[in-house]
N, C-alpha and C positions, 0 to 999 in steps of 0.2 A: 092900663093906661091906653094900651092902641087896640081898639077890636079886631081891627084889619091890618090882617101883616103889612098888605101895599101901602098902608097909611106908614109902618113901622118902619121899611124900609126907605120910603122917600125922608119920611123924617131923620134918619139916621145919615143915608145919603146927603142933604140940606146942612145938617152940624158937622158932617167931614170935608163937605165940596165947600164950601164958602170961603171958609183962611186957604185954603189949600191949591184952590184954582190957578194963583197967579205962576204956576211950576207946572212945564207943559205937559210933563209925563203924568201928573197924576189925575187930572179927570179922566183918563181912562185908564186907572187901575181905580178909581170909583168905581166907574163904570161897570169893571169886572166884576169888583167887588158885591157891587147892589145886586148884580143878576144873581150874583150865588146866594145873596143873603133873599133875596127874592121867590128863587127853588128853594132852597131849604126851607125858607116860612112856609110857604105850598105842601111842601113835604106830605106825605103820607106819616105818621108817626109811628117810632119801631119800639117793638119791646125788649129789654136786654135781659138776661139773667143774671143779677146780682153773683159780683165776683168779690170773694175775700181775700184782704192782704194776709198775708202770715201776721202783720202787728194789727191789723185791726181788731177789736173785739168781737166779738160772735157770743149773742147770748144765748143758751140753749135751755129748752125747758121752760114753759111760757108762766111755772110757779102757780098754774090753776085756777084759784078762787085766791091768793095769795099776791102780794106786790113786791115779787121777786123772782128772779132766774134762779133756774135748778143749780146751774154754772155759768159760767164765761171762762171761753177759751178766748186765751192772746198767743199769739202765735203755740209753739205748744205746749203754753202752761195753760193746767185746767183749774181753776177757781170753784169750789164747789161752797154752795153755802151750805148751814150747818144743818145736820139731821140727828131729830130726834129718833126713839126705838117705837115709832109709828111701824103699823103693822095690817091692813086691812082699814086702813081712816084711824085707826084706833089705838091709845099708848099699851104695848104690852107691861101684862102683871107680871112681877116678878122680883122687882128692885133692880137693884143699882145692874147687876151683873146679867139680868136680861134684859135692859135696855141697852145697856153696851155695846152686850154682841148685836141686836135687834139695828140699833146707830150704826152700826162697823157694816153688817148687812146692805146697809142702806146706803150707804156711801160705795160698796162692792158694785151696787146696784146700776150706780149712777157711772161709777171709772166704765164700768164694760160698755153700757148705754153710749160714750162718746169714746171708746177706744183705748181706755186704759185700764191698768189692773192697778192692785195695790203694793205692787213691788215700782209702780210709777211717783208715789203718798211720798213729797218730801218735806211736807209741814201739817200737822195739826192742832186745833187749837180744842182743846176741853174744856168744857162750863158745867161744875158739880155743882147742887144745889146744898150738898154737905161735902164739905172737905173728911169728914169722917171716913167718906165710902173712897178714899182715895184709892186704897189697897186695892180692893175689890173690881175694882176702876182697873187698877193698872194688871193686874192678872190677868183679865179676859181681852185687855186690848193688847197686852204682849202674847197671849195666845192668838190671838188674831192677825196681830202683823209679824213679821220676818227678820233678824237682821238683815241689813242695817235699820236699824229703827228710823223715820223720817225726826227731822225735831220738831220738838214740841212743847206746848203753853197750854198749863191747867190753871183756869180761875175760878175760885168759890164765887157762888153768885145767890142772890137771894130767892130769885123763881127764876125758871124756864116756860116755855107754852106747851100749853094744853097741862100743865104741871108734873112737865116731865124730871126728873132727876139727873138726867144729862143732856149735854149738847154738845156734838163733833163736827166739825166743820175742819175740811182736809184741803189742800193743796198740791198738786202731784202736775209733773212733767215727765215728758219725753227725751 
C-alpha cells in the first residue's frame, strides 16, 4: 500500500492526530509517537533466530521426495509417522517377521535421531496386511520392546506402500 515509510507514517500520524487533537496532551505523544514509528520504518532490518515454544510444533525430517514429516515434536511428545521395513530405499525380503524388526529398526532410528529411545514408545499403532501373521507380528515386536509395553492398536488393512506387510507408527514421550 505505502512505498515509502514517510508516506506510512504521516498517514498513520493524519488517522490518529485528527479526532484526537482537541486534548492538549496528545499531539505530542503523536508526535513522539510518529518519530519512533519514523526510526523504526528507517530501521536497518534485523534477523532473529527462530525460537520454539515447548507447545509449539516442530516438524522434523523434511520426509524427502515424500509429503510428510519424519515426526513432530509438541512440547515433548514425539509424533513419529509410520514406518515400513524399508532398508537401503528398498522393502526387506523376508516376511512378516523381517519387516517388523526392519519397522522396529526404523522407528529406533528415528527415537535417537531426536533424542529418544524406545523405553520413551508409549503408543503404537499396527497395520497388518494379514491379520494371519498377527502371532508373528507380536513375537518380534515383544522381543523388541521392553516391559512396560507402550499401548497399542493393530488394524488388518488391505495394502500398505511400496507393498509392504506391515506398518508402525509409534508415539513416545519424555
Amino acid at each position: 500500500m505505502f512505498s515509502n515509510p514517510s508516506k506510512m507514517t504521516r498517514a498513520v500520524v493524519r488517522r490518529l492526530a485528527v479526532p484526537l487533537l482537541a486534548t492538549p496532551l496528545i499531539p505530542l505523544v503523536i508526535a513522539a509517537g510518529s518519530l519512533s514509528l519514523a526510526i523504526s520504518a528507517n530501521a536497518a532490518p534485523t534477523t532473529t533466530n527462530p525460537t520454539y515454544s515447548k507447545s509449539a510444533p516442530l516438524f522434523l525430517g523434511d520426509g524427502g521426495k515424500y509429503p510428510f514429516s519424519e515426526a513432530v515434536r509438541v512440547g515433548d511428545t514425539l509424533y513419529m509417522s509410520g514406518q515400513i521395513g524399508f532398508k537401503d530405499g528398498k522393502l526387506v525380503k523376508g516376511g512378516i517377521k523381517t519387516e517388523t524388526k526392519q519397522a522396529l529398526d526404523n522407528i529406533q532410528m528415528v527415537l535417537l535421531e531426536y533424542g529418544y529411545q524406545k523405553s520413551d514408545i508409549i503408543k503404537c499403532s499396527a497395520m497388518l496386511t494379514d491379520m494371519d501373521d498377527f502371532g508373528d507380528f507380536n513375537k518380534v515386536y515383544q522381543s523388541e520392546l521392553s516391559k512396560p509395553y507402550p499401548a497399542r492398536s493393530a488394524f488388518g488393512v488391505t495394502e500398505l506402500a511400496a507393498g509392504a506387510s506391515v506398518e508402525i507408527e509409534c508415539i513416545a514421550a519424555k
